[in-house]
C-alpha positions in Angstrom: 0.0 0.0 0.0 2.8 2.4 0.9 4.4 1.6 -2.3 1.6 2.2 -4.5 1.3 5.6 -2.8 4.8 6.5 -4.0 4.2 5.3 -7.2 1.2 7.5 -8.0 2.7 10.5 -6.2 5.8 10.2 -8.4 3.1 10.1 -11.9 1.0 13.2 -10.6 4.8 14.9 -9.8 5.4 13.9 -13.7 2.2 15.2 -14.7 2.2 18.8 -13.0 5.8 19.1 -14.5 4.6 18.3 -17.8 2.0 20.6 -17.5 4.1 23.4 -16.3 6.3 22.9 -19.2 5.7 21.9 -22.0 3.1 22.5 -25.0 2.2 26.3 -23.5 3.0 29.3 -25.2 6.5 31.2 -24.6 7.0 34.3 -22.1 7.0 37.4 -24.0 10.1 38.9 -25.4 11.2 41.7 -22.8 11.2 45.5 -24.1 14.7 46.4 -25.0 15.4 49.9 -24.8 18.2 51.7 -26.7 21.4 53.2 -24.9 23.8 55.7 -25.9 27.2 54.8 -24.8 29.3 57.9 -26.5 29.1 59.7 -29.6 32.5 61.0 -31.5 33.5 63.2 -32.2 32.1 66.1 -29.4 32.3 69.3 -31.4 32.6 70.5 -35.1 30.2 72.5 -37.3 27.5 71.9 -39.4 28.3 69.1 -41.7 30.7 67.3 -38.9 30.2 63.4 -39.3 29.4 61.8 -36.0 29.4 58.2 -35.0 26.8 57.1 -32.1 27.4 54.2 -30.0 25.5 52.0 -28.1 23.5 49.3 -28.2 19.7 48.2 -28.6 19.3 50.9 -31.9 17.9 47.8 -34.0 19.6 46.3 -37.3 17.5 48.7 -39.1 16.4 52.0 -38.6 12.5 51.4 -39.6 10.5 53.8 -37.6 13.3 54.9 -35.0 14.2 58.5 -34.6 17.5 60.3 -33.9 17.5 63.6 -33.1 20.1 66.0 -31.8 19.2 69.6 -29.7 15.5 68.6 -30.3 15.8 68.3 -34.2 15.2 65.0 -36.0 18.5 64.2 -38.0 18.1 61.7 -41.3 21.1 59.4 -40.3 23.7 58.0 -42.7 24.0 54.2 -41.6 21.7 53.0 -38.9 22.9 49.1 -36.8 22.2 47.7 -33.6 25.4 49.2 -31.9 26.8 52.4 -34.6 24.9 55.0 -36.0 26.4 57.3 -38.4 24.7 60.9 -39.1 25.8 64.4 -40.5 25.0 67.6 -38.0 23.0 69.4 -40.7 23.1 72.9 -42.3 20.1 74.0 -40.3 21.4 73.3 -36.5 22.3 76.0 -34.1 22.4 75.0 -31.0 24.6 72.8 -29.2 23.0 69.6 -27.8 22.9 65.9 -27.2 21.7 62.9 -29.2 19.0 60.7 -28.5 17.7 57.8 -29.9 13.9 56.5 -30.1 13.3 52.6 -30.9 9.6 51.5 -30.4 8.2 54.1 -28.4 11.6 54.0 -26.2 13.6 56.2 -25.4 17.6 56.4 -25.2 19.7 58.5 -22.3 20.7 61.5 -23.6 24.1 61.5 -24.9 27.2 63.3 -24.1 26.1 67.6 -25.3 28.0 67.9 -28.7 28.9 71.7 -29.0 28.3 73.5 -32.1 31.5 74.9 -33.4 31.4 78.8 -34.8 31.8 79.3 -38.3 35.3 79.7 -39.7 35.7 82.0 -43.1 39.1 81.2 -44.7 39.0 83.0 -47.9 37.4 86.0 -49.2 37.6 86.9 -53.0 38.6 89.9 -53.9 40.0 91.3 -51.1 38.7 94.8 -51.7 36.2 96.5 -53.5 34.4 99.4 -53.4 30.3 99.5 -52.1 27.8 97.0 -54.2 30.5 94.7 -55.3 30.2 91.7 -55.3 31.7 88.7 -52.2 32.5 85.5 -52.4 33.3 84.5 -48.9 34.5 80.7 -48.6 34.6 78.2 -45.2 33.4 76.2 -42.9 30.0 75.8 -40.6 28.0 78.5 -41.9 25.1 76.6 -42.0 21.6 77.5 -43.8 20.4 81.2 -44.3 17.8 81.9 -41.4 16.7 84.8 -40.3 19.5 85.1 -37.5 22.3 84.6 -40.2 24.1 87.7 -41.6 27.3 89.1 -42.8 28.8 92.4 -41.4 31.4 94.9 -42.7 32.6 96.1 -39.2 28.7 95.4 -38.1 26.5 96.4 -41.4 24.7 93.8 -42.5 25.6 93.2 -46.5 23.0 92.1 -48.7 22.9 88.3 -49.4 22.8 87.1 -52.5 23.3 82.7 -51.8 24.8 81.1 -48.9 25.6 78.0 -48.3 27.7 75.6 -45.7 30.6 76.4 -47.5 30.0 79.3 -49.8 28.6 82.7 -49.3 27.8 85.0 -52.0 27.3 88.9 -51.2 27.4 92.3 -51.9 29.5 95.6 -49.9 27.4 97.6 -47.8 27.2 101.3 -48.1 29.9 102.0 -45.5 28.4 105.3 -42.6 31.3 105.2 -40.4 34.1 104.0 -42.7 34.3 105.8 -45.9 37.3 103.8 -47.1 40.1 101.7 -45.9 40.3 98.3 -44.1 37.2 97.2 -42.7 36.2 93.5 -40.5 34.1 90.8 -42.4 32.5 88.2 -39.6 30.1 86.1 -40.6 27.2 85.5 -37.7 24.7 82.7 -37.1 23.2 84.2 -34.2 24.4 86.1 -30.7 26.7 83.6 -29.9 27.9 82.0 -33.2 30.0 83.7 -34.8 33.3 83.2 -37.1 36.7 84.5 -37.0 37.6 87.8 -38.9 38.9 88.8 -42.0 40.0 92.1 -43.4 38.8 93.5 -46.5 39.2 96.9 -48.1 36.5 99.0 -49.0 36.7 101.6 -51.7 34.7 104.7 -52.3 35.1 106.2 -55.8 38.6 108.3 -56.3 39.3 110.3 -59.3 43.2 110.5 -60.0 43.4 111.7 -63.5 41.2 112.8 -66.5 41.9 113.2 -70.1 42.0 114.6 -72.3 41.9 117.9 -69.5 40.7 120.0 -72.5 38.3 118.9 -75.0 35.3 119.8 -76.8 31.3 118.8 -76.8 30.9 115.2 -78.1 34.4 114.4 -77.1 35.6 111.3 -75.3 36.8 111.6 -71.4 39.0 108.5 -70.0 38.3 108.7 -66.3 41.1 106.8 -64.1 40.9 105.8 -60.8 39.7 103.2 -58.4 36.5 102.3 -56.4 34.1 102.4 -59.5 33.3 98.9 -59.1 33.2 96.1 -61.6 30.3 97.2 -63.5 27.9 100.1 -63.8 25.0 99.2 -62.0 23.4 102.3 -60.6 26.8 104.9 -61.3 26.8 107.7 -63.5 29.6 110.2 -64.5 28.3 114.4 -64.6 30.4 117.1 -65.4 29.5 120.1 -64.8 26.3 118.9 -63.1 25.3 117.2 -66.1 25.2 113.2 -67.1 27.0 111.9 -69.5 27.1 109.0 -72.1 28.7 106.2 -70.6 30.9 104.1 -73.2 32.8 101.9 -70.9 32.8 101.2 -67.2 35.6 99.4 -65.0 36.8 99.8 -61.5 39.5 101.4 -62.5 38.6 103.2 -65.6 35.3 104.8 -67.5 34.8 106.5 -70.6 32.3 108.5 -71.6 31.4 111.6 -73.7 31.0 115.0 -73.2 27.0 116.1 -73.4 25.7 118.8 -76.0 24.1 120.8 -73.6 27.3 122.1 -72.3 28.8 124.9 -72.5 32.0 126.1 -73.0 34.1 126.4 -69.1 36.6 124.6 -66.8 33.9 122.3 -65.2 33.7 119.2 -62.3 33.6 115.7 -63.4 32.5 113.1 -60.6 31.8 109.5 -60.5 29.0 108.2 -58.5 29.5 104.7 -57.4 26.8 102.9 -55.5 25.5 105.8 -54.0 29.4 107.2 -52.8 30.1 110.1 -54.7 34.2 110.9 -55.8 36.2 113.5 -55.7 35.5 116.1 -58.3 38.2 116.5 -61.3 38.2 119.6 -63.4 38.2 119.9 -67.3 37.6 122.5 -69.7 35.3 122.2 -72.2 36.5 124.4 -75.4 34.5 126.2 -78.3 35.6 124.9 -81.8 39.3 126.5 -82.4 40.2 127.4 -86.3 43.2 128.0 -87.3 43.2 128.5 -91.1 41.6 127.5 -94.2 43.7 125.9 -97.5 43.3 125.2 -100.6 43.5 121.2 -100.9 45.0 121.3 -104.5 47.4 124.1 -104.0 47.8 125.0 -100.8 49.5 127.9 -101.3 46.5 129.2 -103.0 42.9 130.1 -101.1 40.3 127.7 -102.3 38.4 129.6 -105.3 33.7 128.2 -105.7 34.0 124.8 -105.8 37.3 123.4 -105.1 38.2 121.5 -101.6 38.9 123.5 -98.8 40.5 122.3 -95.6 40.0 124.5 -92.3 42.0 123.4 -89.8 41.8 123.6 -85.7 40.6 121.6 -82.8 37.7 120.5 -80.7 35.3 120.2 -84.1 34.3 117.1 -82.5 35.1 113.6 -84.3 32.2 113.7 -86.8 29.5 116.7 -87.9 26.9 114.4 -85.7 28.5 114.5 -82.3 27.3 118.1 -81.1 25.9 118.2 -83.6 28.6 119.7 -85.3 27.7 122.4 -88.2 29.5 124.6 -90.6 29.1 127.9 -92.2 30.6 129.4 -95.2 29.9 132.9 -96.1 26.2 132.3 -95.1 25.9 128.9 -97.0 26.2 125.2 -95.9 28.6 124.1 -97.5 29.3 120.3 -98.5 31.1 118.6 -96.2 33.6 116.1 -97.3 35.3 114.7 -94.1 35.1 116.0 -90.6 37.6 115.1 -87.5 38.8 116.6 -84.5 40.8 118.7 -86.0 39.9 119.0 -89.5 37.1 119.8 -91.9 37.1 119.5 -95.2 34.3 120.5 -97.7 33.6 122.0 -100.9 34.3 125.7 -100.7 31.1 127.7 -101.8 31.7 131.2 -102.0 32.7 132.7 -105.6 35.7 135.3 -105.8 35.5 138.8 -106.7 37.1 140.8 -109.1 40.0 142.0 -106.8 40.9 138.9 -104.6 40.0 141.0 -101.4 36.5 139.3 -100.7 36.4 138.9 -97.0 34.5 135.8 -95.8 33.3 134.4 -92.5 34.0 130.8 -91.6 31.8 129.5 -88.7 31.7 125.7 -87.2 29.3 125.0 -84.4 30.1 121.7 -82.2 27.2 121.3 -79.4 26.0 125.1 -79.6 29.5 126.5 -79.0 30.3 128.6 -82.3 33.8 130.2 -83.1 33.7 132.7 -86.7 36.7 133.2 -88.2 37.2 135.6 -91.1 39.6 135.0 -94.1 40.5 136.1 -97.9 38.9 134.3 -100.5 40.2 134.3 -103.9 
């Protein structure tokens, strides 16, 4: 009796363990929850590759997040134990990393600090105001409303920026009218780069020529500070604009307006709003200084032969002015016409003695000089 009591004590022992164990259903999987052990490297600037390590991230990324100072970050490379991801363009605040895997959240990791921006070129080097900038470097993330450029502390215009590249213009300088001036390139109050020096030029006059010329001539203006192209600039002289020909930052051309008048008078160069030095030239009425025969020149042109009347400042053709001529009263045809030589078909008929005096008048932009000679 006592040993059948073992007996079935020793089956119902079998039975409860078999019942325990086997054929039920597994214990659920326990929640495993992602940790950051360190992230490398601490610091750099936007665009600084950083590797996050750890453990639980997942093989794949799926519907896990990393973000970094509160921004979601696309990574690289996402695995179990390494994630790779860029600090982008956009960040400006230093921070730490975390990770989110199903709902779970990582520790925060170790507070990667921002760098500042760095600039290490700018191209040119000096330039007068509205020129153009091309800044190069490092961490100057993407344009926000915090992000500027100053030229000892005025903001320059923007034209692109990027991480690496920013494209702007000079400012109209108030407290500096020329000379060397700091470039620092700001992300916000407390991000800023290291400085560069860059000279700004305001429009100087050091030489004009010709110094004496007449209407419809051409002026060479030297100097610096004009800035690569025209833009908004003008030349005047004598309070009036000009025709502009050519422009450079060291050099315009233009011509001199009709409505002048004959006078030593200013010339000035406004360049993006900075006005130059002013630079004087006289403008001269048409200068004769005698009339020929083009056969024989020892003779006085006699009705219808070629007559050359020589001088200066007639302009380069009869249309610059415009430029006229009169002959005894009459128009006479005109054959060439230069600076400083006309030469047209001479209209006036002799008289009996030789002695017939006759006025010879050119008129180059409303400034007429009369001369009076001997015809034959």
């Amino acid at each position: 009796m006592k040993q059948l009591f073992i007996t079935i004590m020793i089956v119902f022992s079998g039975l409860v363990a078999i019942g325990c164990g086997g054929g039920g259903s597994n214990p659920a999987s326990p929640i495993v929850t992602p940790r950051i052990v360190s992230i490398s490297p601490t610091s750099g600037g936007s665009g600084t590759q950083v590797s996050i390590q750890g453990s639980g991230f997942g093989n794949v990324q799926g519907a896990s997040v990393l973000s970094y100072a509160g921004m979601t970050v696309i990574p690289n490379s996402w695995s179990d134990t390494l994630i790779m991801a860029t600090i982008p363009s956009s960040a400006l605040n230093d921070g730490p990393f975390l990770v989110t895997v199903n709902g779970q959240y990582s520790n925060a990791s170790t507070i990667f600090t921002l760098g500042s921006p760095q600039i290490t070129s700018i191209n040119p080097t000096s330039g007068a105001p509205g020129s153009v900038v091309y800044i190069s470097g490092t961490g100057f993330g993407s344009l926000t409303n915090d992000s500027r450029v100053g030229f000892n502390g005025q903001a320059a215009s923007i034209q692109s920026w990027s991480n690496t590249m920013i494209t702007c213009l000079v400012p109209t300088m108030t407290n500096t009218q020329s000379g060397n001036v700091s470039v620092v390139v700001w992300l916000n109050s407390s991000k800023y780069s290291n400085a560069f020096t860059f000279n700004v030029s305001v429009p100087k006059i050091n030489s004009v020529t010709p110094t004496t010329c007449s209407i419809g001539s051409i002026l060479t203006i030297t100097g610096q500070g004009f800035g690569a192209f025209q833009s908004q600039g003008f030349v005047t002289i004598g309070g009036q604009s000009t025709s502009i020909q050519g422009w450079g930052d060291l050099s315009i051309t233009c011509k001199i307006p009709s409505s002048l008048t004959a006078g030593t008078l200013s010339v000035i160069v406004t360049a993006n709003s900075q006005q130059s030095n002013s630079y004087y030239v006289t403008i001269s009425a048409p200068l004769i200084n005698g009339v020929t025969n083009v056969t024989n020149s020892s003779n006085l042109p006699s009705k219808d032969e070629r007559a050359l009347i020589s001088g200066d400042f007639f302009g380069t053709s009869a249309t610059e002015g415009p430029g006229t001529i009169s002959i005894g009263g009459s128009a006479p045809l005109i054959y060439s016409w230069s600076k400083t030589a006309i030469e047209v078909r001479w209209p006036v008929s002799n008289d009996l003695f030789g002695t017939q005096q006759v006025n010879v008048s050119v008129t180059v932009g409303g400034l007429t000089t009369t001369v009076s000679v001997t015809a034959e």
